[in-house]
N, C-alpha and C positions, 0 to 999 in steps of 0.2 A: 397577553403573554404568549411568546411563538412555543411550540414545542421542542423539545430539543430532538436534534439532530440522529436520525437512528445510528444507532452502533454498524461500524462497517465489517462486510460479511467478507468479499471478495479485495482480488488485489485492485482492479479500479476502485471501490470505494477508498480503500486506504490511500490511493493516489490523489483523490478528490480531497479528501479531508485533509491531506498531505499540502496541497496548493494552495486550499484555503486558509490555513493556518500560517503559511510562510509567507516572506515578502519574493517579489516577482524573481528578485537577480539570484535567492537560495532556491528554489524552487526550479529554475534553469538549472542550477548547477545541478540537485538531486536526479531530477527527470531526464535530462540531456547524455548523449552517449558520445564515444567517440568512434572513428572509422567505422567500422560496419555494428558497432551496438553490441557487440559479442555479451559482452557483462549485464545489459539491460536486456536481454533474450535468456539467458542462463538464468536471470533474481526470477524473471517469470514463470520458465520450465521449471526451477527448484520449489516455488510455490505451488505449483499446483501438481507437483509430487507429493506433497503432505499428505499423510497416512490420513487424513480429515478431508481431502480431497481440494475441492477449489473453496469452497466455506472457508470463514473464521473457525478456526479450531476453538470447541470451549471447553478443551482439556489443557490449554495455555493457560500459566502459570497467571493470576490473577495480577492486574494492573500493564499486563500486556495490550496496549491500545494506541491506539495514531496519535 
């Protein structure tokens, strides 16, 4: 029996877990930006402004997860 999967810490892990749980064509549509990416530069800067720093915050409200 495999282990299960670590709880993700960072915004790539939640991207990871993010891809593999979706099928290919949602998974474009989440990840995928348009012209110069402005909103997919901005979700990442706004992340790792989190008063928790670049971590998962584990003062989030419980059931908060990928």
């Amino acid at each position: 029996m495999a282990s299960p999967a670590p709880a993700p810490h960072t915004l790539a892990d939640f991207a990871l877990a993010a891809e593999q749980a979706l099928d290919a064509a949602t998974w474009a549509y989440f990840n995928g930006g348009a012209g110069d990416e402005a909103t997919l530069h901005a979700n990442a800067a706004a992340w790792q402004a989190l008063p928790c720093g670049r971590a998962y915050c584990s003062r989030w409200p419980a059931g908060t997860r990928a």
